[in-house]
C-alpha positions, 0 to 999 in steps of 0.5 A: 500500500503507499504511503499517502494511503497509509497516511490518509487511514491515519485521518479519515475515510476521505482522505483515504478516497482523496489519496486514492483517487485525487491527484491529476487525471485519475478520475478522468482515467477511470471514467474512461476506463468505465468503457472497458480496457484501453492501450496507453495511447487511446487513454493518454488521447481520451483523458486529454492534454495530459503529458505521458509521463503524468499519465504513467505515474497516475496509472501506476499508483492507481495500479499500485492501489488496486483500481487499474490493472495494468496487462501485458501481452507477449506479443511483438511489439509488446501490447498494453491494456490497462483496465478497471479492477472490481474494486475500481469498478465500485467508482462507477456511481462516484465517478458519474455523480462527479461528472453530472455534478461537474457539468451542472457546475459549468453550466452554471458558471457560464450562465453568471 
């Protein structure tokens, strides 16, 4: 387990769900990992402008974290999916309310 996750335990239960999921990019790449697996340059163009090493560090401590599972085929050149676990297919509600939340927010910002 990482450390800021170990850290947040210490606090509260969102900070554990901060620890996890916060950080630049990381929900946006399990939004888009709802949809089924993906290689890492189809995510790195869904989630956006979004520097790949940024982009590798995330996926990793989401990997390291137990929300994105990370599979390598032995092929040549060698082919990458990353994917949702089960535990982070249980951001499914969370992720969606965000999104709805966001997209009221902006709507609502435009109109002031």
């Amino acid at each position: 387990m990482r450390k800021a996750v170990v850290s947040a335990m210490q606090v509260c239960p969102v900070e554990v769900a901060v620890a996890v999921v916060g950080g630049s990019w990381k929900l946006t790449v399990v939004k888009n990992l709802l949809d089924g697996p993906m290689r890492f340059g189809a995510l790195g163009r869904a989630v956006g402008p979004v520097n790949p090493r940024v982009l590798t560090r995330q996926l990793r401590e989401l990997e390291a974290d137990g929300i994105v599972r990370r599979e390598v085929f032995a092929e040549v050149p060698p082919r990458v999916e990353y994917s949702l676990t089960e535990l982070g297919d249980t951001l499914r509600p969370a992720v969606a309310w965000l999104n709805e939340w966001g997209a009221r927010y902006t709507d609502g910002r435009e109109a002031l």
